[in-house]
C-alpha positions in Angstrom: -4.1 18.0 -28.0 -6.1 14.8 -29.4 -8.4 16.5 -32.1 -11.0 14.0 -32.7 -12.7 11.0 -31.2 -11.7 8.4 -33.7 -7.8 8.7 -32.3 -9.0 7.9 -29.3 -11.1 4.9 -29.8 -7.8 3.9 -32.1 -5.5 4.6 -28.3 -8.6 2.2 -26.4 -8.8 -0.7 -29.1 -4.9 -0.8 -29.4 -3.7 0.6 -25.5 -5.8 -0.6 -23.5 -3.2 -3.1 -22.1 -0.6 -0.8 -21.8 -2.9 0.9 -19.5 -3.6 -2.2 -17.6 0.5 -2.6 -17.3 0.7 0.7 -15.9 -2.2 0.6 -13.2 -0.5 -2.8 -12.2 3.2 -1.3 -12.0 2.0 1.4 -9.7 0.3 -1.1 -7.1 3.4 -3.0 -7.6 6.1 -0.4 -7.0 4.3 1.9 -4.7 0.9 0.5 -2.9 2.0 -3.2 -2.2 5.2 -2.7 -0.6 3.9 -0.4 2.2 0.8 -2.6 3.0 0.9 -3.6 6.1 4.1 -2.0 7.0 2.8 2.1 7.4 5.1 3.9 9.5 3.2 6.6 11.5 4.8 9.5 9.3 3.8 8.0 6.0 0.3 8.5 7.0 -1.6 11.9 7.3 -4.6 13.3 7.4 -6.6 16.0 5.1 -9.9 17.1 5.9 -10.1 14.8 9.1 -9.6 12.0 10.7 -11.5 9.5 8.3 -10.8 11.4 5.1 -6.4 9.8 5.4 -4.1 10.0 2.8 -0.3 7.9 2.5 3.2 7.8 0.8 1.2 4.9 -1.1 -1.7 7.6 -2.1 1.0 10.0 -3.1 3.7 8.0 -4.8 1.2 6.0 -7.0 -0.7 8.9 -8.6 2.3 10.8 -9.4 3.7 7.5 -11.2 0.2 7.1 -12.3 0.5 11.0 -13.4 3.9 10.8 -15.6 2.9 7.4 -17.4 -0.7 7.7 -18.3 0.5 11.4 -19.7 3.0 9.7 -22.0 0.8 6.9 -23.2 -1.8 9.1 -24.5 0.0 12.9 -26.0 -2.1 15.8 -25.4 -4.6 14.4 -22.6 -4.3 15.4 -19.2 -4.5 13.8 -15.0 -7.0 14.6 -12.3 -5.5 12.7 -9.5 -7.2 13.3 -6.1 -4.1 14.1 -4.0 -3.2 17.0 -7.0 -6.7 17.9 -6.6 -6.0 18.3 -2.4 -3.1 20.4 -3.6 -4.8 22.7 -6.1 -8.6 22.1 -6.1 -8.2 24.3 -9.4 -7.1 20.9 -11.2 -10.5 19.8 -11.3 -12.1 21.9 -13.6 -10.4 19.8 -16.2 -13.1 17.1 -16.4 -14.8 19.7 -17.8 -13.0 20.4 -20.7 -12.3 19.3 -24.5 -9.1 17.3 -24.0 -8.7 14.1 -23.0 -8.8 13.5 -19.1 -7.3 10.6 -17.2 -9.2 10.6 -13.5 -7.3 8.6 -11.0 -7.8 7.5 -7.2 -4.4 6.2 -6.6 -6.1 4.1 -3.7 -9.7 4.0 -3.2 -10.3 2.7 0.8 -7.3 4.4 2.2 -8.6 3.9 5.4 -9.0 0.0 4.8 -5.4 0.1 3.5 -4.2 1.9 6.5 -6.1 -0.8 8.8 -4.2 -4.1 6.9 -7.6 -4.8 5.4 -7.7 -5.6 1.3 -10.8 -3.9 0.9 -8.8 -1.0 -1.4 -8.4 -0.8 -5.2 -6.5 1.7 -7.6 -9.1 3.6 -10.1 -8.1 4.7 -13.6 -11.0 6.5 -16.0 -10.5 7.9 -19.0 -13.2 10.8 -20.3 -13.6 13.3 -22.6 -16.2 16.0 -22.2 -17.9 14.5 -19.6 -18.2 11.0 -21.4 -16.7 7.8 -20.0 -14.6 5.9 -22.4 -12.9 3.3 -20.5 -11.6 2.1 -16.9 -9.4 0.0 -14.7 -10.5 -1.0 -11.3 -7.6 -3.1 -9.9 -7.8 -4.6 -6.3 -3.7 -5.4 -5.9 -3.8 -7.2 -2.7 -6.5 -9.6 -4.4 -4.7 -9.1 -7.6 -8.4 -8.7 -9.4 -8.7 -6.8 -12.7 -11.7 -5.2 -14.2 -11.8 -3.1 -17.2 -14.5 -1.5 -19.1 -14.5 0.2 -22.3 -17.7 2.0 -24.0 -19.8 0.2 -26.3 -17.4 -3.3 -25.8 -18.3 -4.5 -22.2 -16.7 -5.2 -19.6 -14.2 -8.2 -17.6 -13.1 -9.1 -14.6 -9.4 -11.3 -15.1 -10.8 -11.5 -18.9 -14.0 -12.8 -17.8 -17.5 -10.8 -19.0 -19.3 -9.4 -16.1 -23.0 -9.3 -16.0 -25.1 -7.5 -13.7 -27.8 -9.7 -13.9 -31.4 -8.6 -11.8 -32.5 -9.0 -8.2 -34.2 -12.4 -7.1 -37.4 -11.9 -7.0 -38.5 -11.8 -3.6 -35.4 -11.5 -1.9 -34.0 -8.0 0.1 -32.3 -5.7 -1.7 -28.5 -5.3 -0.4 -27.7 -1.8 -0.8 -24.1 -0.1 0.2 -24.6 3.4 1.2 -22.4 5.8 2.2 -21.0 6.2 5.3 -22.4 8.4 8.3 -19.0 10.1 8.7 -19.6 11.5 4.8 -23.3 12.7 4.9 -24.8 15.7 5.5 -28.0 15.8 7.9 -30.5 16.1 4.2 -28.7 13.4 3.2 -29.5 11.0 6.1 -32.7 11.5 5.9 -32.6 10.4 2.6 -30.4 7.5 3.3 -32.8 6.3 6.1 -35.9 6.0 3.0 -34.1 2.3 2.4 -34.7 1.4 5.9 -37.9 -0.5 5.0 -39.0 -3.9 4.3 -37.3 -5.3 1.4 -34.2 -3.6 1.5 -31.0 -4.1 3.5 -28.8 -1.6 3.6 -25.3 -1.3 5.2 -21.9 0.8 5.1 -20.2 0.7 2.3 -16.2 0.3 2.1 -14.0 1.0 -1.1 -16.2 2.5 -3.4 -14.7 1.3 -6.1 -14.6 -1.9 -4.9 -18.6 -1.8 -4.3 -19.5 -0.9 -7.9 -17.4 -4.0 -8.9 -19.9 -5.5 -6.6 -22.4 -4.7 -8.3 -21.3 -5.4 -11.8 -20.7 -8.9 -10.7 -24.4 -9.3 -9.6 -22.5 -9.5 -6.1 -24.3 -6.5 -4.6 -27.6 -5.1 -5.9 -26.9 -1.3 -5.3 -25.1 1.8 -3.9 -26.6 5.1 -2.7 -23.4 7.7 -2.0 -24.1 10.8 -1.6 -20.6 12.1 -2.6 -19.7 13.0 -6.3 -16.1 13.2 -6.1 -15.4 11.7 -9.9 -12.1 9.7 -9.1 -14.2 7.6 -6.5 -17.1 7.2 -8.9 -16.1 7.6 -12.6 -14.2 4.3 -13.4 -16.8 2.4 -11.4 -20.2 4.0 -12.8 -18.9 2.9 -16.3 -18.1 -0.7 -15.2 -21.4 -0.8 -14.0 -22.9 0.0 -17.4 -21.1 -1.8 -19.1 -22.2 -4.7 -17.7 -25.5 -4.1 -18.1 -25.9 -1.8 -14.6 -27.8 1.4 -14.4 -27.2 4.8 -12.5 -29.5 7.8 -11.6 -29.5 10.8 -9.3 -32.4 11.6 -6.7 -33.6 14.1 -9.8 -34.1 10.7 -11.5 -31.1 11.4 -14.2 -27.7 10.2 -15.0 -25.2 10.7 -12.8 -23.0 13.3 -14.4 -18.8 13.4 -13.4 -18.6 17.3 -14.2 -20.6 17.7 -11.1 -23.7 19.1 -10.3 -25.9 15.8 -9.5 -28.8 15.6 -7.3 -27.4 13.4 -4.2 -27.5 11.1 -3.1 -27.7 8.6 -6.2 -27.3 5.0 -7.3 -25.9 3.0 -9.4 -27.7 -0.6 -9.8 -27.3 -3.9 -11.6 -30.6 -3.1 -13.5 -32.3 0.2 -14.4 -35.7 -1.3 -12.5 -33.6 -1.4 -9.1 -32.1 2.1 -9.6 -35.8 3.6 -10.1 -36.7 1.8 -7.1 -33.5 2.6 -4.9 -34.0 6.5 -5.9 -37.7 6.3 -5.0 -37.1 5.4 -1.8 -34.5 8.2 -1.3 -36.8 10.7 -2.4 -39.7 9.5 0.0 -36.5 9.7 3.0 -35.7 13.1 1.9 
């Protein structure tokens, strides 16, 4: 087991491309070559018909699983199919050791559909606290990565955030009808006012990069599954973002968080965002 923070900040300023390598290998070897050619039996279905799951899903977190394991001694992998299998995997984010949270393919209904809206999602977190992530869109071949305290880049490039234009709606993805409870649409509908222009979002992963890109101005899920949030809410801080829960906190990936919540490209549009979700609720 890693014993103290300063070994891992030594794995993240020396690693962090080995990481990359690996997150890139998996696309390569198990997500890319079923795009787009799916056979009906490589496709099932977990809690419904939109909540889908693939070979691709499978194959690529459990290479995912056995790498990331090796590059870092002692941490540990919470992987959302292994989750599906044995919810009791989850409780890990909660511990002391070192914690590798990975969505092996974030928008796996977009992937199943042919569309490129899907990315792989690698965190890395100890007690709770974000050190670093890889949001990799394979059939775009875009890389961002974020560590703690040193920014973050998209293909090398720094992102920043940046602010709203003054003046201008805010364009806000929110979560899907097919994932929110009745409390939670009312919420959701508080952004259906002037000023703000809300719509579906699509690979959550691939909004925050959105949004960390100045792309996008906001997300309001109202889901806190960590693999779908965790390497995304750090990207976002890191480049200069913002993210708060409808109590008007952090969002937390141990769980626990007043939904729904935002993250933002300043902390002045997440205050605003989480206003108007409290006034729909």
């Amino acid at each position: 087991m890693i014993e103290h923070m300063e070994t891992i900040d030594e794995f993240l300023a020396h690693r962090t491309a080995d990481v990359e390598e690996a997150v890139r290998r998996a696309a390569a070897t198990e997500i890319m070559p079923r795009f787009r050619r799916l056979a009906a039996h490589e496709v099932d279905q977990k809690s419904g018909p939109h909540d889908l799951v693939t070979d691709a899903d499978r194959k690529a977190e459990q290479y995912l699983t056995e790498v990331l394991g090796k590059l870092l001694p002692g941490s540990v992998v919470v992987g959302e199919e292994a989750v599906h299998a044995n919810p009791v995997t989850y409780e890990a984010i909660q511990d002391d050791t070192p914690v590798w949270i990975v969505d092996p393919v974030d928008g796996t209904r977009q992937f199943v559909h042919g569309d490129p809206g899907f990315c792989t999602l690698v965190a890395l977190a100890r007690r709770g606290v974000l050190l670093a992530s890889w949001t990799y869109a394979p059939a775009r071949d875009q890389l961002a990565v974020a560590v703690r305290g040193r920014g973050a880049l998209l293909d090398g490039t720094p992102l920043r955030a940046g602010t709203p234009d003054p003046g201008r709606d805010l364009e806000v993805a929110t979560s899907h009808p097919d994932y929110t409870t009745d409390d939670q649409k009312r919420a959701l509908l508080g952004l259906r006012t002037d000023g703000v222009a809300p719509r579906a979002c699509g690979s959550a992963g691939l909004e925050y990069l959105a949004v960390a890109r100045g792309e996008l101005d906001a997300t309001a899920f109202s889901w806190e599954a960590a693999w779908d949030h965790a390497a995304g809410i750090l990207l976002v801080e890191e480049a200069g973002g913002a993210h708060l829960t409808l109590s008007g906190e952090p969002f937390r990936i141990t769980g626990g968080n007043a939904l729904p919540f935002t993250a933002a490209r300043d902390a002045a549009t997440a205050r605003r965002v989480v206003a108007l979700l409290a006034d729909g609720a």
